[in-house]
DRENRO-466039 format. One record per residue (C-alpha): residue number from 1; residue in one letter; x, y, z. Coordinates in pm, 1 decimal, padded with zeros to 6 digits. Example, Ala and Ser with C-alpha at 12.3 -4.5 7.8 and 13.67 -1.06 7.14 Angstrom:
2
<1, "A", <01230.0, -00450.0, 00780.0>>
<2, "S", <01367.0, -00106.0, 00714.0>>
***
This chain:
331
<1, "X", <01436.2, 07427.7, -12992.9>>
<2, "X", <01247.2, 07090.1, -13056.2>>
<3, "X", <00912.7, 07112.7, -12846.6>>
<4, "X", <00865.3, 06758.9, -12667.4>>
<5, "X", <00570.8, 06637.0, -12585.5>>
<6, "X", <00419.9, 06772.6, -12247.4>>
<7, "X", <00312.9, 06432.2, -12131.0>>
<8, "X", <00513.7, 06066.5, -12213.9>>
<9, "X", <00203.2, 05828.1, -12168.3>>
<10, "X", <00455.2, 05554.8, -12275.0>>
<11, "X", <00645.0, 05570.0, -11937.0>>
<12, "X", <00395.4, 05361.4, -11749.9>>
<13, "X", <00450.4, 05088.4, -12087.6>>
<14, "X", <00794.2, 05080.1, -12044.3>>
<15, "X", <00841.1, 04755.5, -11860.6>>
<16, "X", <00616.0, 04452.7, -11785.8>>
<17, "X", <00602.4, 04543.0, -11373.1>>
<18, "X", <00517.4, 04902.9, -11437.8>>
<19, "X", <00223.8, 04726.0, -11687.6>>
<20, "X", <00103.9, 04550.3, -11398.6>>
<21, "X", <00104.2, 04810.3, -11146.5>>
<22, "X", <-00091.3, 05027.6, -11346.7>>
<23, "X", <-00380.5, 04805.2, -11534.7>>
<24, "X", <-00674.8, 04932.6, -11504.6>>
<25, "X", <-00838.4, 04548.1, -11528.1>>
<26, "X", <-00755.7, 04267.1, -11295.2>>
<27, "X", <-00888.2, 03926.5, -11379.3>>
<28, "X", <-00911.8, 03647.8, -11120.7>>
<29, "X", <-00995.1, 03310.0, -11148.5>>
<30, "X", <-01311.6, 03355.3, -10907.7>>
<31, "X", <-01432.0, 03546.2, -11221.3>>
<32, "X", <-01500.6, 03290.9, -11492.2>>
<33, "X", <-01758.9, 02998.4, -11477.1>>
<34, "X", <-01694.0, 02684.7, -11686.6>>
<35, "X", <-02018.9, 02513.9, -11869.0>>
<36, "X", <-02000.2, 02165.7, -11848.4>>
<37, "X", <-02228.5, 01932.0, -12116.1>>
<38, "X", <-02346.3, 01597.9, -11943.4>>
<39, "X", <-02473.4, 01330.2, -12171.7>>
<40, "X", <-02703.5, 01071.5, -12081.3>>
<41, "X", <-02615.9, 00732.6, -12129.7>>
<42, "X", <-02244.9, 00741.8, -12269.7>>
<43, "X", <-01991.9, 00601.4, -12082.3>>
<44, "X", <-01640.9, 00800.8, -12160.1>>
<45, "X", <-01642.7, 01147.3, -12257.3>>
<46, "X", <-01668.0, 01245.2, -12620.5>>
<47, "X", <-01515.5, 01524.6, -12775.3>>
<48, "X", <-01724.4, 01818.1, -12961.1>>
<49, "X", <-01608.2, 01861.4, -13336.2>>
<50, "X", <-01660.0, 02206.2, -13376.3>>
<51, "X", <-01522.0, 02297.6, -13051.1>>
<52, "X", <-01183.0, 02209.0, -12969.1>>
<53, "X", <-01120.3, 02061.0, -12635.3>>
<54, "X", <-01497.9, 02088.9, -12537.9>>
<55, "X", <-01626.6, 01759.3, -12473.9>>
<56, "X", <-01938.0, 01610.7, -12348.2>>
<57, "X", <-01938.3, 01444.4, -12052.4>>
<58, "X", <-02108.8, 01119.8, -11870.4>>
<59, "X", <-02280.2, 01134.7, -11569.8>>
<60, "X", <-01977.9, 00874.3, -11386.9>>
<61, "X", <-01708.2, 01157.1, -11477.3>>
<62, "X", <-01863.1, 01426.2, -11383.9>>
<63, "X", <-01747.5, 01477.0, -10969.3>>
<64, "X", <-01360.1, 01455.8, -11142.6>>
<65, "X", <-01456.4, 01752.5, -11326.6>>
<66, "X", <-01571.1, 01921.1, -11074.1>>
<67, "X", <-01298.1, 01826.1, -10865.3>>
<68, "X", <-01071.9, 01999.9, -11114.3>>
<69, "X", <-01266.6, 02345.7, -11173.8>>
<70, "X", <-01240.4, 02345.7, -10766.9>>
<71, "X", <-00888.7, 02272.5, -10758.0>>
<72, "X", <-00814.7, 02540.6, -11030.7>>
<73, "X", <-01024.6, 02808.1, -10782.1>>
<74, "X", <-01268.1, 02891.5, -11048.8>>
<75, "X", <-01611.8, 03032.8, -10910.6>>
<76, "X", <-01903.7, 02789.1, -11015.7>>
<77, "X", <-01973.7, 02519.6, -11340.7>>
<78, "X", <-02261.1, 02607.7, -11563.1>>
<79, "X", <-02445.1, 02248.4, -11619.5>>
<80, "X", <-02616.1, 02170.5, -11917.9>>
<81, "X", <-02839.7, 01866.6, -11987.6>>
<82, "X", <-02815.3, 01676.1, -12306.0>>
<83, "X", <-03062.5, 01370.7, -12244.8>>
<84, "X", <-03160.4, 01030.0, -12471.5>>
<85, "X", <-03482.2, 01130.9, -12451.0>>
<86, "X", <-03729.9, 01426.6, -12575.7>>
<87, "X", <-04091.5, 01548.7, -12631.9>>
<88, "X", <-04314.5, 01855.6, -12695.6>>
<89, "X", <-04324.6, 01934.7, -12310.2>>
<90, "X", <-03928.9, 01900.7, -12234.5>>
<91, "X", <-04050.7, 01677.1, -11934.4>>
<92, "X", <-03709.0, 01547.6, -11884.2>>
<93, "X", <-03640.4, 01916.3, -11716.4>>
<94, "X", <-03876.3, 01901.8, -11417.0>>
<95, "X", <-03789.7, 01508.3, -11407.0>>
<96, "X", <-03631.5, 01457.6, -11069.4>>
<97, "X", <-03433.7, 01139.0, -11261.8>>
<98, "X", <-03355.0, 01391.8, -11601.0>>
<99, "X", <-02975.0, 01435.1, -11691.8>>
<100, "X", <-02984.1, 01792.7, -11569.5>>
<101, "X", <-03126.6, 01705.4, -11213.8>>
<102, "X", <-02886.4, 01402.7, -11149.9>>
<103, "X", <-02608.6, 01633.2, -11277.9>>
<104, "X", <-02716.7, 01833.6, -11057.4>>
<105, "X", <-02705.7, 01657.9, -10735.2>>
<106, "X", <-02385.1, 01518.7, -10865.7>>
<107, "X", <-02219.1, 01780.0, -10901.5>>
<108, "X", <-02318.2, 01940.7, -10576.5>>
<109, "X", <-02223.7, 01651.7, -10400.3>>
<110, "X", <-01853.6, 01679.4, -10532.2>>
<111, "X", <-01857.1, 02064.7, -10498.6>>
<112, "X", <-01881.2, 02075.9, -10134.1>>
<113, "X", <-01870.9, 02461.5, -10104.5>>
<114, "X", <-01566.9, 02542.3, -10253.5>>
<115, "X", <-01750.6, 02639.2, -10585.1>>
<116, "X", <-02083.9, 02740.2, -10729.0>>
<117, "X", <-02305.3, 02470.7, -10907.0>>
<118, "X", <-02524.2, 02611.0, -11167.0>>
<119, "X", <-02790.8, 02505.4, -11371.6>>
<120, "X", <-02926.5, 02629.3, -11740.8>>
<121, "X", <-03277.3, 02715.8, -11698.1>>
<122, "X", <-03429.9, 02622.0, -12035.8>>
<123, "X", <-03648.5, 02394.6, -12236.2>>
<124, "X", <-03485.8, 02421.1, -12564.0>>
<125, "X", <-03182.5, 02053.3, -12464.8>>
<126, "X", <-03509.8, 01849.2, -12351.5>>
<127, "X", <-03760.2, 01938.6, -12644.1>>
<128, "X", <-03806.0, 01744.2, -12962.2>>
<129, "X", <-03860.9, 02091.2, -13169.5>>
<130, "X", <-03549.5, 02285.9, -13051.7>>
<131, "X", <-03747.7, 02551.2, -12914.5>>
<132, "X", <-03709.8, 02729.9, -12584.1>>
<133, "X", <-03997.1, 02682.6, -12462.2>>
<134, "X", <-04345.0, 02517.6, -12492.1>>
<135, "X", <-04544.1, 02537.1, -12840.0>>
<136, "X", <-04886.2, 02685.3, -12896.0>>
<137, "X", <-05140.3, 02510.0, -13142.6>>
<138, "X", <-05031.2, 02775.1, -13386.4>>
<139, "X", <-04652.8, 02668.8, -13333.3>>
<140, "X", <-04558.2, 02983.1, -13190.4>>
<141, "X", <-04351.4, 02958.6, -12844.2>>
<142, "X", <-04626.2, 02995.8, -12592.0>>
<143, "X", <-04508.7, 03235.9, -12338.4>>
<144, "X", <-04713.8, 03190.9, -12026.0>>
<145, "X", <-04729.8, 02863.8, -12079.3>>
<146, "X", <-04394.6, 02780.4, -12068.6>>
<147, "X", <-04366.6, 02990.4, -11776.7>>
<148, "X", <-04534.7, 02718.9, -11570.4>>
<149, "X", <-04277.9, 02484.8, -11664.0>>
<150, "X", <-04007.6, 02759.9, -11577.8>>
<151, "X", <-04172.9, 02765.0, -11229.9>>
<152, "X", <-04108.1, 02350.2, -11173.3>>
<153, "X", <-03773.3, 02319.4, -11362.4>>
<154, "X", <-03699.8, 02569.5, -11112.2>>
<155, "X", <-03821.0, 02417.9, -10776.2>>
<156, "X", <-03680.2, 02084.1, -10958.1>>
<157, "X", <-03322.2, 02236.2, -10983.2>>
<158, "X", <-03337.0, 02394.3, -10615.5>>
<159, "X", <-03397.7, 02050.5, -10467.4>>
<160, "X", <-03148.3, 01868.5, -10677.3>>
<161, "X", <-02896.2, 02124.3, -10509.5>>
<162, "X", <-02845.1, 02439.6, -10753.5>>
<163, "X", <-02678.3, 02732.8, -10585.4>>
<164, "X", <-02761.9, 02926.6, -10920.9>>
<165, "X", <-03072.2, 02865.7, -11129.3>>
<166, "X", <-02925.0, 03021.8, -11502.8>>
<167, "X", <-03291.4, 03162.9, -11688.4>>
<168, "X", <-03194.5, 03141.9, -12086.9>>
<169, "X", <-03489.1, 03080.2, -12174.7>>
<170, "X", <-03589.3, 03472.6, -12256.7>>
<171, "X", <-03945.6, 03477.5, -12188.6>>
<172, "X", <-04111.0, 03762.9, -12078.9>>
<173, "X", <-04170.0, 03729.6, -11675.7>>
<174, "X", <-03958.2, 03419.8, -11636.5>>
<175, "X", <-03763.9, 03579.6, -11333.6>>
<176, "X", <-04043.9, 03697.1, -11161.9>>
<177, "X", <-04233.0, 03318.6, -11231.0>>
<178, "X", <-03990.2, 03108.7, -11078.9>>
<179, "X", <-03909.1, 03388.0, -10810.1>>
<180, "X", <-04224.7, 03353.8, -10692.8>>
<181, "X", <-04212.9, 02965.6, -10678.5>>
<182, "X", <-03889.0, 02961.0, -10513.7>>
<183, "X", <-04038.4, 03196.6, -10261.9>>
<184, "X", <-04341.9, 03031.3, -10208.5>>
<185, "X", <-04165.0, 02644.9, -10164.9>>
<186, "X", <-03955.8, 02807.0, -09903.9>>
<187, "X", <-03613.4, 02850.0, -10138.8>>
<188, "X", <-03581.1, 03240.3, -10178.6>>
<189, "X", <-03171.9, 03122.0, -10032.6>>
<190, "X", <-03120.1, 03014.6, -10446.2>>
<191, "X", <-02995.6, 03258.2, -10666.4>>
<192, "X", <-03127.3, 03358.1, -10994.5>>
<193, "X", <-02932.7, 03420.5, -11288.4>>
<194, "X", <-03121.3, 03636.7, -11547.1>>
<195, "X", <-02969.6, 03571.9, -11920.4>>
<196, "X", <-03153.2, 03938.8, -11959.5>>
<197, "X", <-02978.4, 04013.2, -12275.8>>
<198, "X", <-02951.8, 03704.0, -12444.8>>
<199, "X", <-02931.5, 03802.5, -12860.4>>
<200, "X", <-03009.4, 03610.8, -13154.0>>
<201, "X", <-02671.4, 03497.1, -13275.8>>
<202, "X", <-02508.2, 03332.9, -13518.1>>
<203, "X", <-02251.3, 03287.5, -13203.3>>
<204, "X", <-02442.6, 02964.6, -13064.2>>
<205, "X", <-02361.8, 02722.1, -13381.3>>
<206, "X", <-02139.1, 02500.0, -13181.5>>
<207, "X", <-02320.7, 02513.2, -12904.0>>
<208, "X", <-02586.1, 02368.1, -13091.3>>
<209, "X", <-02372.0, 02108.8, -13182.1>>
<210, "X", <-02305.6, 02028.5, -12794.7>>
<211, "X", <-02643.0, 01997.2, -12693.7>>
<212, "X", <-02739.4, 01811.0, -12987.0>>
<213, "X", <-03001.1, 02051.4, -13103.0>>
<214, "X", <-03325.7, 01964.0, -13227.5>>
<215, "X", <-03398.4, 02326.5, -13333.0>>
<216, "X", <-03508.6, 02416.7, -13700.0>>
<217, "X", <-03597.7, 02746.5, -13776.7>>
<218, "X", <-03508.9, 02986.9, -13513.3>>
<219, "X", <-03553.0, 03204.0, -13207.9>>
<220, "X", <-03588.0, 03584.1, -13300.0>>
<221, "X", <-03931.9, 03550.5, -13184.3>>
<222, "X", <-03819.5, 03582.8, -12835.1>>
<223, "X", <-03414.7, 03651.9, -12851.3>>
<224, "X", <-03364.4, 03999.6, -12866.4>>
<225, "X", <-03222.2, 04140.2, -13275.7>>
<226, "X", <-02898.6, 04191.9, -13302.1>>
<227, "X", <-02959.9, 04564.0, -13363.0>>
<228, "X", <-03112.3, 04720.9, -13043.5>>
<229, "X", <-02889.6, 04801.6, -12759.2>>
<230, "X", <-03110.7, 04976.4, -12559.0>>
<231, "X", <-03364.2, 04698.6, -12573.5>>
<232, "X", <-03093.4, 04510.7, -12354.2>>
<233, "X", <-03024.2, 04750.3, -12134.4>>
<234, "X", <-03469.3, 04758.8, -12101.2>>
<235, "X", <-03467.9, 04406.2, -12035.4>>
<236, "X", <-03210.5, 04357.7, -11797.4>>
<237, "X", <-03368.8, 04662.5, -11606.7>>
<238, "X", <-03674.9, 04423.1, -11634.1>>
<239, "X", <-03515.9, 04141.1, -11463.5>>
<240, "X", <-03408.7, 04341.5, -11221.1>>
<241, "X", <-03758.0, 04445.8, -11121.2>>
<242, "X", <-03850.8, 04096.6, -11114.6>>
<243, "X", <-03631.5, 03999.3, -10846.1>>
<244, "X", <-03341.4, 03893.9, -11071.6>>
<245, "X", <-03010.5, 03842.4, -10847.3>>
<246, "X", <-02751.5, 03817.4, -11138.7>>
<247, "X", <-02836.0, 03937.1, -11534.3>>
<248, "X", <-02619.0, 03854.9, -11817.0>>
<249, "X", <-02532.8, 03991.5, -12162.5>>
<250, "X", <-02514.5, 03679.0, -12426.0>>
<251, "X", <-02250.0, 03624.7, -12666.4>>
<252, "X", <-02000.0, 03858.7, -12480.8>>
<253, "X", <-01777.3, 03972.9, -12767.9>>
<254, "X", <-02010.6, 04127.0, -13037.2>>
<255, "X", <-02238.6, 04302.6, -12750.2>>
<256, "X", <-01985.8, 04477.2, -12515.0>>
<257, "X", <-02157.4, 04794.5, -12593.6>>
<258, "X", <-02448.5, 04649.9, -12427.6>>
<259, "X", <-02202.8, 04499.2, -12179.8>>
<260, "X", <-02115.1, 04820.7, -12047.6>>
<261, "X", <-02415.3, 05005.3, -12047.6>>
<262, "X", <-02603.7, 04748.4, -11876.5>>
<263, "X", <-02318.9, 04734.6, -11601.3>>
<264, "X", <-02368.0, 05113.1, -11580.1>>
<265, "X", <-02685.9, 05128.5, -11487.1>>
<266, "X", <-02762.6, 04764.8, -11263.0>>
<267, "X", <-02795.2, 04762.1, -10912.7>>
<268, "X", <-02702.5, 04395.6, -10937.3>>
<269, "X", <-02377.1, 04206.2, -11039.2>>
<270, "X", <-02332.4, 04195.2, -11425.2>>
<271, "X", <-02220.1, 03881.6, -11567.8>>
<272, "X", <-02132.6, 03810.6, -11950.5>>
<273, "X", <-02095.5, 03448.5, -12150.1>>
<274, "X", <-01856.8, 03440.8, -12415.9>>
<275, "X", <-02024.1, 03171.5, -12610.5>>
<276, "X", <-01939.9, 02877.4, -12850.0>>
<277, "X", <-01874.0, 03095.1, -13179.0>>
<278, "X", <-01649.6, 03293.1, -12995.8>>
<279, "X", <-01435.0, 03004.8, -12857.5>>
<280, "X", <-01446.5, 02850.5, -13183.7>>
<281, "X", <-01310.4, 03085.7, -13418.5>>
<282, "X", <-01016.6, 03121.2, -13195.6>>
<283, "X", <-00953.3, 02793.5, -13167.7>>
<284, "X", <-00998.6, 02708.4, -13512.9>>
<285, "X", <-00808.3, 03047.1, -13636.3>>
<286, "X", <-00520.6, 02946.6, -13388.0>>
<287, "X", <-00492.0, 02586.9, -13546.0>>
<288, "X", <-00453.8, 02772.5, -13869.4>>
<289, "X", <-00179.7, 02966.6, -13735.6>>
<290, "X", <-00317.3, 03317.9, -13816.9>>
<291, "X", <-00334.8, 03402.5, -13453.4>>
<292, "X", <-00144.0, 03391.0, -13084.2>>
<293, "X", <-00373.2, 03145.5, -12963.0>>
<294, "X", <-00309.0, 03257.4, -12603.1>>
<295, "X", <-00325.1, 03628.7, -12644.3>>
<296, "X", <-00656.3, 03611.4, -12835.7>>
<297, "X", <-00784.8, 03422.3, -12516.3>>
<298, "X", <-00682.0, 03672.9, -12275.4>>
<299, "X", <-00751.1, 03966.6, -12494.5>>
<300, "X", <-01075.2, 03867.3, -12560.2>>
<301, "X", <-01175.5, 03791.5, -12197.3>>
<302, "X", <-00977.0, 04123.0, -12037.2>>
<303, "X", <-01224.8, 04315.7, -12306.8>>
<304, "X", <-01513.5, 04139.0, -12170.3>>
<305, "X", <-01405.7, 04232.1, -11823.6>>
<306, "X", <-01325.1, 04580.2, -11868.5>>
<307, "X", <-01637.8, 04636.1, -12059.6>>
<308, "X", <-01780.7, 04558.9, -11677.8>>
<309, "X", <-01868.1, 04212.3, -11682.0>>
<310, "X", <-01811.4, 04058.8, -11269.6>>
<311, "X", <-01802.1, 03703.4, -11388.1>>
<312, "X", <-01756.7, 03596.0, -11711.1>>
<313, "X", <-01896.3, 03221.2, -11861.1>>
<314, "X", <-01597.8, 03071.8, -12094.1>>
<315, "X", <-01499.6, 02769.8, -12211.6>>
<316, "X", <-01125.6, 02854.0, -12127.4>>
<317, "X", <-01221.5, 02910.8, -11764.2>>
<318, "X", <-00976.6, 02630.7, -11597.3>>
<319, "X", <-00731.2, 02675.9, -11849.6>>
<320, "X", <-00761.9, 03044.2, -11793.4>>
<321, "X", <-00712.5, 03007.0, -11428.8>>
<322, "X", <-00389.0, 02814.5, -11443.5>>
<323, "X", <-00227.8, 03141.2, -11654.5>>
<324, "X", <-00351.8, 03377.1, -11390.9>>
<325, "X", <-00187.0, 03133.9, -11100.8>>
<326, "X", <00130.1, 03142.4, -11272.7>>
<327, "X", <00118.8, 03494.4, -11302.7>>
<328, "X", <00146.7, 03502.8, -11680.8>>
<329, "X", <00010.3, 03801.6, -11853.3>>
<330, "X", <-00299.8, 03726.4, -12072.8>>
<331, "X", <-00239.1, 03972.6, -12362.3>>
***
């Protein structure tokens, strides 16, 4: 007699309904945050070369595209600032008239409520040297330093309207600087997203491209090494301390270990950005036609949300959306 296999796993694959009664994963548009690039002084959006569909936006367009993330029911835009302008300080950050701060107000404006507007939290768009932060005589980042600048951008971004204040700048006791000068101005109603885990990748390169980046060199000094896991997991515990609402793993993909073991242990909702690199090689692999373009979307965001990310940053986010609207099965 032919011994069968005690238990047929394959039954719940058998059709696509059973498939969607029994995934494990469920991905809503609520879940995914699109970053939007706003460029001062152009006058029609321009398209970013090494990122397919990606472009950089002026000031004037910027309430349509809100408009649109809202009407596709996404939860919030990540804003980042790419201005005419820089120096040693980044003083176009704290500027009340910088890109970032009129995109700001902008976009808040056109949001009314029915999304979140965020802001990047970072020196490294409004600097002349690329670097996150501000630079000691030595030309090393100087940490404290820069955390005074941390504390204004922050205030700055809260008055321009920020639900979400994004900290990317990974400096040690950023969260628990501006915190404490949200607190102290009266604002402890704006949220603080930690970038806690925020690596030193090779993932940013288009990104770079986006912002215009005046960066040489690079940022290992104070991005964490692509080896250490657990140093992630220490530092978004860190954050956490500090008064950190939100902390993120950054690039998504290549870290979901870290992913998931910093959504095991926070007390706080665990958020993940799948970054430039990421969108890039799919795009660019797709347009080669060595991959399902679609799949290797959804796959790739359904791993970063069943390694435990709650929201996830993409570049796909609207056109993500629509798929999960229509009902259409990402992978």
């Amino acid at each position: 007699m032919t011994a069968f296999p005690v238990r047929r796993l394959r039954r719940l694959r058998r059709s696509p309904a059973l498939r969607r009664l029994v995934a494990e994963t469920d991905l809503s548009p609520r879940r995914l945050v699109l970053p939007v690039f706003v460029k001062e002084d152009i006058a029609e959006a321009q398209p970013i070369a090494s990122m397919p569909r990606v472009h950089q936006y002026p000031l004037a367009q910027l309430a349509a595209v809100v408009d649109v993330a809202a009407e596709a029911g996404i939860g919030g835009i990540m804003l980042f600032g790419v201005p005419a302008v820089r120096d040693a300080v980044g003083s176009g950050a704290t500027d009340p008239d910088g890109i970032l701060n009129r995109a700001i107000a902008v976009a808040a404006a056109a949001a009314k409520g029915r999304l979140t507007v965020q802001a990047d939290l970072c020196l490294d768009e409004f600097t002349d040297h690329g670097h996150c932060g501000v630079l000691a005589a030595d030309g090393s980042v100087d940490n404290d330093a820069t955390l005074e600048v941390y504390a204004r951008m922050a205030l700055a971004q809260a008055e321009a309207g920020a639900d979400i204040l994004g900290l990317s700048g990974m400096m040690d006791g950023q969260v628990a600087a501006c915190r404490a000068a949200l607190d102290a101005a009266g604002r402890s109603d704006v949220v603080i997203l930690a970038y806690s885990a925020k690596y030193a990748s090779a993932f940013y390169g288009p990104f770079r491209d986006a912002v215009e980046s005046t960066l040489t060199g690079d940022r290992r000094t104070y991005q964490l090494d692509a080896a250490n896991g657990r140093e992630g997991v220490q530092e978004a515990l860190a954050d956490i301390d500090e008064g950190a609402d939100i902390v993120m793993v950054k690039p998504a993909g290549p870290y979901l270990d870290v992913l998931a073991e910093v959504a095991a242990v926070s007390s706080v909702p665990v958020w993940a950005y799948q970054v430039s690199g990421e969108y890039a090689m799919i795009e660019h692999a797709a347009a080669a036609g060595v991959i399902d373009r679609e799949r290797a979307i959804g796959e790739s965001i359904l791993g970063i949300r069943r390694a435990g990310a709650e929201a996830i940053l993409t570049y796909w986010a609207i056109e993500v959306a629509g798929w999960l609207r229509e009902g259409r099965a990402l992978a």
